[in-house]
Structures are given as C-alpha cells and as structure tokens.
C-alpha positions as CSV (number, residue, x, y, z in Angstrom):
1,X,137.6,232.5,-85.2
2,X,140.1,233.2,-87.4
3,X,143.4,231.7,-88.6
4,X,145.8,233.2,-85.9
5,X,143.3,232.0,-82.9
6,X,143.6,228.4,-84.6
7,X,147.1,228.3,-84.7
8,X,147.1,229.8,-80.6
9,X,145.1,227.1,-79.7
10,X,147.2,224.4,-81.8
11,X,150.0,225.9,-80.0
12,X,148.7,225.6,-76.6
13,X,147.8,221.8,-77.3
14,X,151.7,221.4,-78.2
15,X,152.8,223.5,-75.2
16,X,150.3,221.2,-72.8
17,X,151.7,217.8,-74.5
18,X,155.5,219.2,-73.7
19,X,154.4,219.8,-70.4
20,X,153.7,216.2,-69.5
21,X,156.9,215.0,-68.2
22,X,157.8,211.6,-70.2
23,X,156.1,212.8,-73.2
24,X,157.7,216.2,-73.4
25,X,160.8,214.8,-72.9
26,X,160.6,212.0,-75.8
27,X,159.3,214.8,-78.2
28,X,162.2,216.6,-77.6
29,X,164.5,213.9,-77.7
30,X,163.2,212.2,-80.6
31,X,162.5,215.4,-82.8
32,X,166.8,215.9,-83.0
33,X,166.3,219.6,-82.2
34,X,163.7,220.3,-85.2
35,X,161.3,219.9,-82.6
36,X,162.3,223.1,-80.6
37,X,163.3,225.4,-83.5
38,X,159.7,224.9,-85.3
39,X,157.9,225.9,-81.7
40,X,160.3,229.2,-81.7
41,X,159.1,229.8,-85.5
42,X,155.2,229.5,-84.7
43,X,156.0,231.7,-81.4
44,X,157.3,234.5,-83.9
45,X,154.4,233.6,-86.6
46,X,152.5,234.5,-83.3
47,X,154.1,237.6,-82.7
48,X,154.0,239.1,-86.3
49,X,151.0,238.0,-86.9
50,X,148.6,239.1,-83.2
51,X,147.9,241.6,-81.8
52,X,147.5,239.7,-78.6
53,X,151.5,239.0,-78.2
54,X,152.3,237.7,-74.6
55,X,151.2,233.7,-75.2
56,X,153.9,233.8,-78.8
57,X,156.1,235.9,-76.3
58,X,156.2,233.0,-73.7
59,X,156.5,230.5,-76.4
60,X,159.6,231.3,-78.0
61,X,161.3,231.1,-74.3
62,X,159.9,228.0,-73.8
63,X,161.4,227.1,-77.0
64,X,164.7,228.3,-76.2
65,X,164.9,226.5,-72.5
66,X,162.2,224.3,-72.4
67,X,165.4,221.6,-72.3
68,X,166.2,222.7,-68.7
69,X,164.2,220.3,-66.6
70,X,162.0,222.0,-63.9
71,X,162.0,225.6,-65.5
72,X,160.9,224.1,-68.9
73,X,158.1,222.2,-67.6
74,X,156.5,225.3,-65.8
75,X,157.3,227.5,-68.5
76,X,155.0,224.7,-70.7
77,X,152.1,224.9,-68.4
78,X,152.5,228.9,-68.1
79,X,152.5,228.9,-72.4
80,X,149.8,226.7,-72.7
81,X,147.6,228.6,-70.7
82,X,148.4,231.8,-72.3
83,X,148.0,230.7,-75.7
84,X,144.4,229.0,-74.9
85,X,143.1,232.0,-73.3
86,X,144.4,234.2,-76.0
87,X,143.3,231.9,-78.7
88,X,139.6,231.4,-77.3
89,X,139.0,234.8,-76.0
90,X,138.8,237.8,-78.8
C-alpha cells in the first residue's frame, strides 16, 4: 500500500465523518473555513499525486459546496466511496 492509497483512505474517513449530518456541520462550523480549504488541498495532493483521479476530483467539489445543505451531504457520501474504493483497490 503505498503513501497515496493511505492518504485516499484518510480522505474517505474525513468525507464519511462530513457526511453525518450534526457532525459534518460542527466541523465545518467550528474549523472557521480552514476546514474546507485543507479538504480542497488534499483533493489536489490527490490529483497530482494518482493516477486514479476521480475520488480527489469529487473531493475538491465537495470542498467547494459541501456548505450547501442537501447537495453537500450526497456529494460526502458519493466522495467517500470513491476515495475508499480507489484507496483499497490497486
């Protein structure tokens, strides 16, 4: 496994904690924005970095409108499952 499949699979953990619906929305809240702009930079890390692009492609648009309420939340769930199954399949 090697260092860009770990940081997929970190990434999908984050996407499936910001796709619980209280949670997601205190980690956003409570991050003042940081939050949001460090899941864009590890969705381009992602990109640069893989040769398996689509799950750090979905990423940095949840990064960008995971805020909106319904669309965010389904575009978390979409991410995280992307991410795991590039991250655990080679």
């Amino acid at each position: 496994m090697t260092e860009i499949d770990k940081l997929k699979i970190a990434s999908g953990i984050v996407e499936g904690v910001l796709a619980l619906p209280i949670i997601g929305w205190m980690v956003y809240c409570f991050s003042f924005g940081l939050f949001p702009i460090a899941e864009v930079v590890l969705g381009i890390i992602g990109v640069v970095k893989s040769e398996k692009k689509v799950g750090s492609i979905l990423q940095i648009i949840a990064g960008v409108i995971g805020w909106i309420p319904f669309i965010g939340w389904v575009m978390h769930i979409v991410t995280a499952v992307f991410l795991f199954k590039e991250g655990l399949n080679k």
